[in-house]
C-alpha positions in Angstrom: 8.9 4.3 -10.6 6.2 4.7 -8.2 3.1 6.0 -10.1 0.6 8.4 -8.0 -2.4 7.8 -10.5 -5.4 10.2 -10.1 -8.4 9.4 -11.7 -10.8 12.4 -12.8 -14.2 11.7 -12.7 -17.2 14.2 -13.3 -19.0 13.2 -9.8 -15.4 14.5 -8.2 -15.5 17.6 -10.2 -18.5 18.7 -8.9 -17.6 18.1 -5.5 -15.1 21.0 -5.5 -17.6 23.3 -7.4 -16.1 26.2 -5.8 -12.6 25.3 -7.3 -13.6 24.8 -10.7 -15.6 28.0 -10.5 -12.8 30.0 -9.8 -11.0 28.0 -12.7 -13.3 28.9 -15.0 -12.8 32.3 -14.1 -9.5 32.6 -14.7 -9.8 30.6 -18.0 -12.5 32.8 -19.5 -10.0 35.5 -19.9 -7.1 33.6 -20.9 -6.2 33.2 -24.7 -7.1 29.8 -25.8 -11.2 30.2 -23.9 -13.4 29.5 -26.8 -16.2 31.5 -24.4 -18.7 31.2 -22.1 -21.4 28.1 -22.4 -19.5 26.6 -25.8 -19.7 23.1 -26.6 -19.3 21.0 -23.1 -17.7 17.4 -23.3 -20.1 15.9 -21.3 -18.3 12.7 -21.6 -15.1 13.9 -20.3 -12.5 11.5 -19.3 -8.9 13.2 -18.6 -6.9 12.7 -15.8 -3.9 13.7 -14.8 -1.3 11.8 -12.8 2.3 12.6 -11.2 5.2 11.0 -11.8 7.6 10.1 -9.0 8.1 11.4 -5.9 7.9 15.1 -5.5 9.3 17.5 -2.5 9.6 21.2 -1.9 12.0 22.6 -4.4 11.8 19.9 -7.1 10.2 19.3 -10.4 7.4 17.7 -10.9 6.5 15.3 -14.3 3.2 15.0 -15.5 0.9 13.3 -17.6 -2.4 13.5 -18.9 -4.2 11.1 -20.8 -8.2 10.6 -22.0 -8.4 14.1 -23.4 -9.8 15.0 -26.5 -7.3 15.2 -29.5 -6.5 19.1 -29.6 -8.1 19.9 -26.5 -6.4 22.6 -25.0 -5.8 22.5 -20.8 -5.1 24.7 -18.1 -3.6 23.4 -14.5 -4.4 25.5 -11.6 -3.6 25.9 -8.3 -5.0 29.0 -6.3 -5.7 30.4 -9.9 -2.0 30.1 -11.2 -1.0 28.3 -13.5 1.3 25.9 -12.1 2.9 25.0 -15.4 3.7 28.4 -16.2 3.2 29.9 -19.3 3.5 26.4 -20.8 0.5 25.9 -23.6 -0.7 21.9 -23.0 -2.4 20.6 -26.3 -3.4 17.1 -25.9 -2.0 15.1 -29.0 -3.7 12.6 -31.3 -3.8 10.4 -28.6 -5.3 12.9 -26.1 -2.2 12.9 -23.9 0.2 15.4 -23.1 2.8 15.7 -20.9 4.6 18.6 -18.7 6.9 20.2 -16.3 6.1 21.7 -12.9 8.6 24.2 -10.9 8.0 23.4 -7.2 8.3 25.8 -4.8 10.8 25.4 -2.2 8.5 26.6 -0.1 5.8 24.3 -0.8 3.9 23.2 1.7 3.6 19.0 2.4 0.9 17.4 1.6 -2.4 17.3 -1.2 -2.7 19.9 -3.3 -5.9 20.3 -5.2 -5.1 21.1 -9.2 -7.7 22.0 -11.4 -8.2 20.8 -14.8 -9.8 23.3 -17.0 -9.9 22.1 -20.6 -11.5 23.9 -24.3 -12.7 23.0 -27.0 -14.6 21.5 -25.7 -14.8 23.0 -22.4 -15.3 20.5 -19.2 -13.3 20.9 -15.9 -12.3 18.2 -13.3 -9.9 18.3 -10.1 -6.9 16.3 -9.0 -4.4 16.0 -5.9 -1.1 16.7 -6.3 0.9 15.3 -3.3 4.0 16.9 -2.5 5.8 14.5 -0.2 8.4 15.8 2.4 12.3 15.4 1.8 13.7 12.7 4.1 17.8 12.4 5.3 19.5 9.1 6.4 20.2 9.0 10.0 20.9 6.6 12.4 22.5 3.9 10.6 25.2 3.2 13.3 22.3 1.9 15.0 22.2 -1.4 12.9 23.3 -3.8 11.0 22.5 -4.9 7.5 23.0 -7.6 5.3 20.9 -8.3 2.1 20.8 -11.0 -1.0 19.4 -11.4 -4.0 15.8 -13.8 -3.9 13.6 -13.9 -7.0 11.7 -11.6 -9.3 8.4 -9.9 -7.5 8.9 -10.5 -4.0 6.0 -9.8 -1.5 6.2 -10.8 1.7 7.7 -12.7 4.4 6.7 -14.3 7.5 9.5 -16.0 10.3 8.6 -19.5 11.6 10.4 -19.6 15.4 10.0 -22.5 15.7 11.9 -24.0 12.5 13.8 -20.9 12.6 13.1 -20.1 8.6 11.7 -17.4 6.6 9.3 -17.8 4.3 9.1 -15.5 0.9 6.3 -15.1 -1.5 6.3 -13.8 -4.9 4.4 -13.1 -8.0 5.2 -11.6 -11.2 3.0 -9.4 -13.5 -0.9 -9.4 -13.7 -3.0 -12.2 -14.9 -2.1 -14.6 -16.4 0.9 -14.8 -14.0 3.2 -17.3 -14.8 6.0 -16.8 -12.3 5.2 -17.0 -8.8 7.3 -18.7 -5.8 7.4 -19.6 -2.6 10.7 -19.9 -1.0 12.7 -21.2 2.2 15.5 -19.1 3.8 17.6 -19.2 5.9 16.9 -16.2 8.2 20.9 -15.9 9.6 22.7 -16.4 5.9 19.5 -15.5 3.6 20.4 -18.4 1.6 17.3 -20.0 -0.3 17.1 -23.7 1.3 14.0 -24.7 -1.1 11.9 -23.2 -3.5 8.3 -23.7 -5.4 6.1 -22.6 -7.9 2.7 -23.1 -7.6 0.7 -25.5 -9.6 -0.9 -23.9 -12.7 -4.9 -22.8 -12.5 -6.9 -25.4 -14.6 -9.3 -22.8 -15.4 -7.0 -20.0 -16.9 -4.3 -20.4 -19.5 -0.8 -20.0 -18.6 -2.0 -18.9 -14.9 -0.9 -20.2 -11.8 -1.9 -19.4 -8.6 0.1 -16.5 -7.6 1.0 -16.1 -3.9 1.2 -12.7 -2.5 0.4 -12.8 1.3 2.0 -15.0 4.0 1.5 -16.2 7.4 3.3 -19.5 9.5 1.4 -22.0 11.9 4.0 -23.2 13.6 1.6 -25.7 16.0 0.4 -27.3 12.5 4.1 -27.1 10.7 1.7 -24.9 7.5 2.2 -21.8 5.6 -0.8 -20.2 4.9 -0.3 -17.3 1.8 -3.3 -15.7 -0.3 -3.9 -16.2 -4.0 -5.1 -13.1 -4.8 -5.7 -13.4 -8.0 -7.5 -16.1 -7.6 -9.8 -14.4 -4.5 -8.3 -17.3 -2.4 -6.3 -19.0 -0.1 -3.9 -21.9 0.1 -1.7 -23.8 2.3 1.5 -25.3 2.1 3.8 -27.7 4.3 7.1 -26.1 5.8 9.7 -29.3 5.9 9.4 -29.5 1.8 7.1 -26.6 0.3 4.5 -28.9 -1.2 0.5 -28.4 -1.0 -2.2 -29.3 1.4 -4.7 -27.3 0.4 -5.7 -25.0 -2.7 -8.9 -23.1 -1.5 -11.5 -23.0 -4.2 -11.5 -19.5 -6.1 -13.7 -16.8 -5.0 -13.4 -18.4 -1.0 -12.1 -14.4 -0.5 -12.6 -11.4 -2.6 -8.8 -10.2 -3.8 -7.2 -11.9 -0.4 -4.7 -9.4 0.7 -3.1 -10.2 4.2 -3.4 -13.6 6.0 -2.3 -14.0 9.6 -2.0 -17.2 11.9 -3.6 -17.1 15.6 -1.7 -20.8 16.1 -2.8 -21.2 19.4 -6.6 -21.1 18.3 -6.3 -23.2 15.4 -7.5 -20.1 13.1 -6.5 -18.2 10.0 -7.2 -14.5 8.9 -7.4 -13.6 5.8 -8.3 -9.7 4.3 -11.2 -9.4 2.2 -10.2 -6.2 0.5 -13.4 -6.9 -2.7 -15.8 -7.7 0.2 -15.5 -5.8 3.3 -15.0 -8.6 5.6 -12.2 -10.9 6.9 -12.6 -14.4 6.2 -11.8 -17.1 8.8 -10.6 -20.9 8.5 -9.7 -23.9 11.0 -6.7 -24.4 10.6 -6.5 -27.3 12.0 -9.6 -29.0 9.4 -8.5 -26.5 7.0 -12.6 -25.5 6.9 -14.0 -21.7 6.0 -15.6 -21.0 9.0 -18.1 -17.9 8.8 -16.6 -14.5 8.0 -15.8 -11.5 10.3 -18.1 -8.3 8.8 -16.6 -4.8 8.6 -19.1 -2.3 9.2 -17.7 1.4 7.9 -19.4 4.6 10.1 -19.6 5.7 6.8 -21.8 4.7 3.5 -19.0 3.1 1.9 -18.0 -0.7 2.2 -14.1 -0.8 3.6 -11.4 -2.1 2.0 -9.3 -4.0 4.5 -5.7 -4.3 3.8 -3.2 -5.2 6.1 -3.6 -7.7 9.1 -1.7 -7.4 12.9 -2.7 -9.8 15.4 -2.5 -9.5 19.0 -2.8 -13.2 19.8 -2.8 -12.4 24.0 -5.6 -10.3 23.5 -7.5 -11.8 21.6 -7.6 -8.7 19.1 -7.2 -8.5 15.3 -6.8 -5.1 14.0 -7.0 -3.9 10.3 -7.1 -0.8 7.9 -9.7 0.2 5.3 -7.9 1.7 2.3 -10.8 3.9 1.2 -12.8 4.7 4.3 -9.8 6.4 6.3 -10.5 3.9 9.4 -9.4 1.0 11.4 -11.2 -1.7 12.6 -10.9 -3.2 16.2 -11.9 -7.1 16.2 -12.7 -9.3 18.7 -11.5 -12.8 18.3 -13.5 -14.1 21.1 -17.2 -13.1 19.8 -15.5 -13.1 16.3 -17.3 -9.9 15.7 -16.0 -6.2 15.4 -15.3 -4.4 18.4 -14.8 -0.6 17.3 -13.7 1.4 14.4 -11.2 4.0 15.0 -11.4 7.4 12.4 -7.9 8.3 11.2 -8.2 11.7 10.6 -5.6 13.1 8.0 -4.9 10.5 6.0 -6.0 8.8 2.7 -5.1 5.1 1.2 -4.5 3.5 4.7 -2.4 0.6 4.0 0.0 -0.7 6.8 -1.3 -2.1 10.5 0.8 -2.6 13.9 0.1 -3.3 17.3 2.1 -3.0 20.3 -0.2 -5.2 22.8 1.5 -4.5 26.3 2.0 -0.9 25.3 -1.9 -1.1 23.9 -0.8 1.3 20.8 -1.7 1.2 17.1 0.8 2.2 13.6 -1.2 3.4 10.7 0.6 3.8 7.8 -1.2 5.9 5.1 0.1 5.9 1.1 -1.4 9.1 -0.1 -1.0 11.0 3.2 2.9 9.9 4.0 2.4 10.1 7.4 1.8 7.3 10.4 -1.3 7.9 13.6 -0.1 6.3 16.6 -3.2 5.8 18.5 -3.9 5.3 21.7 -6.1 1.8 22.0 -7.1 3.1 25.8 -8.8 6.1 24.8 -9.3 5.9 20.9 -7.6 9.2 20.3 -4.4 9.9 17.9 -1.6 10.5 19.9 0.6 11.7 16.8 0.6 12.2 13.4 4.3 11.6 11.9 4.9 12.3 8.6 7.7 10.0 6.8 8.6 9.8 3.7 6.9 9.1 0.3 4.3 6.0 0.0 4.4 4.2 3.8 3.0 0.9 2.5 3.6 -1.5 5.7 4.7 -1.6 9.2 5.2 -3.7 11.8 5.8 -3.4 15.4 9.2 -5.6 17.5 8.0 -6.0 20.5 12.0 -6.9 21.6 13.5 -3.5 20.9 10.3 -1.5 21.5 10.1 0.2 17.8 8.0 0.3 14.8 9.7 -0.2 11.6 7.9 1.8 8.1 8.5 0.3 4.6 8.6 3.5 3.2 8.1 2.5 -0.6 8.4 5.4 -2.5 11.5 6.2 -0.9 13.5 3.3 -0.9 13.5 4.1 2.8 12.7 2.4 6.2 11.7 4.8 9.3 12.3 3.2 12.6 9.7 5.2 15.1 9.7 4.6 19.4 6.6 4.7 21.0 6.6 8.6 21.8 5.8 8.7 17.6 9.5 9.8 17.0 12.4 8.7 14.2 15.0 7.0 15.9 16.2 6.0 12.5 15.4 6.3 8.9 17.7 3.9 6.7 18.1 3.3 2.8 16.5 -0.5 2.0 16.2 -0.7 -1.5 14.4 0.5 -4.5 10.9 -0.4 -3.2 10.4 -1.7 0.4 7.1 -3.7 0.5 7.0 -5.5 3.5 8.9 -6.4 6.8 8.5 -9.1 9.4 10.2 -9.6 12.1 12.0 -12.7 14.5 11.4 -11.1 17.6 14.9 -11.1 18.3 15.4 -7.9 17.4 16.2 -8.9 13.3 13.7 -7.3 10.6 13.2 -8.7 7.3 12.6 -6.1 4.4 11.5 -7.1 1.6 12.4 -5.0 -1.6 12.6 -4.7 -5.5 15.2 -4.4 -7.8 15.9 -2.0 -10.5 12.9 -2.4 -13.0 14.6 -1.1 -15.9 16.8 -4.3 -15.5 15.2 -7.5 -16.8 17.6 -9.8 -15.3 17.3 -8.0 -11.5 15.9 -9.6 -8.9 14.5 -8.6 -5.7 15.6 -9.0 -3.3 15.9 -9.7 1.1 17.7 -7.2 3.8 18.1 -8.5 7.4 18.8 -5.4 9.6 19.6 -6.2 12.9 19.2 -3.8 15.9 22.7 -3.1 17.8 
C-alpha cells in the first residue's frame, strides 16, 4: 500500500496564508466554530495523509493523526468541504479517519486541502495528489518472464561480462536482520549463489543491509551501499564473499552507487550530505567527494545515479530541490544544474548519451521531463502513472523504461517523450537495469499482506 504521507507543519501553514484565511472564513459560520480568536493550539501537530492511489472518479481514504482528542476538523478545498457533510472528531488518540467522493472530473495533479480544526482552533495545509488513470497497452511488444527471488528486493545491476545479475535486498528498518545479495542467472532467473551480509559489531541483531548496486567488471567487484549504515561495501562476483566493508558514516544514507570501470572509480549518492562520494576502485580508497551546490538555499538530496561513461558525465536528481545536477568526471566538479519545473520528490535519473537527452522521474508529480542536455530546456513533460520511482534508458532499442511503483506499472517512453508501452510488472516496481541487449530487469514486491511472499524478478524482453 503505497502511503502519500504529508506532514503539517505550522511554518507550511503560514506559507499559504491566503488559503487558510479563506478556511477560516468558511469555518467561522459553520456549526462546530467555537468563535473568533478562542483558544489557539499553538502546538499543533495534525496531519493528514492519503491512502493509495487516487484518480478522477474514485474514492479517496484518509487519515489524520496528531490532533487533539475531540478536536473537531474541517477539509477544504476551494471552501468546500471535500468530505461532505461528514463531521471528523479526532478520537482519544487524536486520529480520525474518512471518505472522499472524487470528482470524475478532477483535475491531475496537487490539490491544496486545508485543515481547519476547533477547539482549539489552529489551521495547516496539505496536498492531495490526484494521480491520472493509466490502461495496459502494448504488451504484444514483449516478452515477460518472472520468478520468485527473496523478501525486500532493491535493485539489480547486469555484469556483461560474466553474464549475471546481481540482486540486493533488505528487510525492515533497523535493526535489519535479513538482507541478501544474490547471483542470477539473467536468461532462467535462477538464483546461482546467495549471501547475507556479515552482522554490524556495533548494533544488535543488525547487519549491514544492502540496498544499492553497481558491477566492475574490469575488477570482477560488486559495489552495493549500506545505507543504513551511511556506507559502502564491496563484494567479489565468482563466490559473493567480501573485500571490503567501508567504515560507517564514509556516506550520509548511501542511496545509488554506480561503476565508471574504465576509470577505476565508484559513485556513490550522498542523499544526508549533498554530495556524491568517490572511491578507487581499484585501491578501494575514499577519494575526495563531488559537492552539490543547489541554486537554491536548501542542501540537495541526491538520489538516483546514471553514468555516461563516454562522456565523462555523471548526472543525478535532488529529491527536495526540484533539480538535477550535471557532473563532470574529468574536473570531478559539478558542471550545471538543470531546474525541473513541475515536479516535486525527483527520484529516478537516465541518460541517453548519443541522443544527449535526460529522464526525470518525479514521485509526487507522476510525471517524467525529457530534457534537452544541448540547450537545458524541457522538451516534455509526460505524465505516467502513480509514484515513477526509477528509470533507465536502453540504448539498444532506443526507449526509456519507468518503474511506475504505485501502479504496479512500467511505462516504456521513445525519445519524442511518448508511451510506446505501459505494461503490468508487479505490485511495486522499484528498480530496472538493463543488459543492453534489449532485456530489462524489473525488480518488484510481492503481496505484503502475505508473510510468506517474496519478491520477486521480471525479465521483459523487447520483440
Amino acid at each position: 500500500m503505497q502511503i502519500n504521507t504529508l506532514c503539517i507543519s505550522n511554518k507550511k501553514a503560514f506559507k499559504r496564508v491566503s488559503q487558510i484565511a479563506l478556511a477560516v472564513a468558511v469555518a467561522m459560520g459553520s456549526a462546530h466554530a467555537q468563535g473568533i480568536f478562542d483558544q489557539a493550539d499553538i502546538d499543533f501537530k495534525g496531519n493528514v495523509s492519503s491512502m493509495g492511489v487516487i484518480t478522477p472518479g474514485s474514492e479517496a481514504t484518509l487519515q489524520g493523526r496528531g490532533f487533539t482528542p475531540g478536536q473537531e476538523i474541517l477539509l477544504l478545498s476551494n471552501g468546500q468541504s471535500i468530505v461532505g457533510d461528514q463531521k471528523l472528531v479526532a478520537n482519544q488518540d487524536g486520529e480520525f479517519v474518512s471518505k472522499a467522493a472524487i470528482p470524475a472530473n478532477a483535475a491531475v495533479g496537487l490539490h491544496p486541502v486545508v485543515i481547519q480544526a476547533a477547539k482549539p482552533s489552529a489551521a495547516a495545509v496539505f496536498d492531495l495528489k490526484i494521480s491520472p488513470k493509466t490502461e495496459i497497452f502494448g504488451v504484444e511488444q514483449f516478452t515477460q518472464q518472472s520468478a520468485p527471488m527473496t523478501r525486500g528486493l532493491y535493485q539489480s545491476a547486469y555484469s556483461p561480462k560474466e553474464n549475471k545479475l546481481y540482486v540486493v535486498s533488505s528487510v525492515g528498518r533497523p535493526p535489519v536482520q535479513q538482507s541478501e545479495l544474490l547471483k542470477v542467472n539473467p536468461e532462467t532467473l535462477a538464483i546461482e549463489a546467495r549471501i547475507t551480509p556479515a552482522a554490524d559489531p556495533n548494533r544488535e541483531n543488525h547487519v549491514y543491509a544492502l540496498y544499492g548496486v553497481s558491477v566492475d567488471d574490469v575488477n570482477g567487484n560488486i559495489w552495493v551501499t549500506t545505507t543504513r549504515n551511511n556506507s559502502v561495501a564491496v563484494y567479489k562476483q565468482s563466490d559473493l564473499s567480501l573485500v571490503k566493508q567501508f567504515d560507517d558514516n564514509t556516506v550520509a544514507h548511501a542511496r545509488d552507487v554506480v561503476v565508471d570501470a574504465a576509470n577505476n572509480r565508484a559513485y556513490a549518492s550522498a542523499f544526508g550530505a549533498g554530495e556524491v562520494a568517490v572511491f578507487d576502485t581499484k585501491t578501494l580508497e575514499q577519494l575526495p567527494s563531488i559537492a552539490l551546490n543547489s541554486k537554491g538555499r536548501q542542501a540537495p538530496s541526491p538520489m538516483s545515479l546514471s553514468l555516461d561513461a563516454g562522456n565523462q558525465k555523471l548526472y543525478t536528481v535532488s529529491i527536495n530541490t526540484g533539480e538535477a545536477f550535471v557532473i563532470d568526471l574529468k574536473e570531478q566538479k559539478q558542471e550545471n544544474v538543470i531546474s525541473l519545473p513541475g515536479t516535486r520528490s525527483g527520484s529516478g535519473i537516465a541518460v541517453a548519451p548519443t541522443e544527449q537527452l535526460l529522464w526525470v522521474a518525479s514521485q509526487g508529480t507522476d510525471n517524467v521531463l525529457l530534457i534537452d542536455l544541448k540547450s537545458g530546456d524541457v522538451v516534455k513533460d509526460i505524465k505516467v502513472g502513480a509514484g515513477p520511482l526509477n528509470i533507465v534508458w536502453d540504448d539498444k532499442d532506443k526507449l526509456a523504461f519507468v518503474a511506475v511503483r504505485a501502479n504496479g506499472q512500467v511505462t516504456a517512453l521513445n525519445t519524442k517523450g511518448e508511451a510506446v508501452a505501459n505494461l503490468e510488472a508487479g505490485r511495486q516496481p522499484n528498480h530496472i537495469s538493463t543488459d543492453g541487449k534489449g532485456n530489462l530487469f524489473v525488480v518488484h514486491k510481492a503481496a505484503s499482506t502475505d508473510k510468506n511472499a517474496v519478491d520477486q524478478v521480471t525479465r521483459l524482453h523487447v520483440k
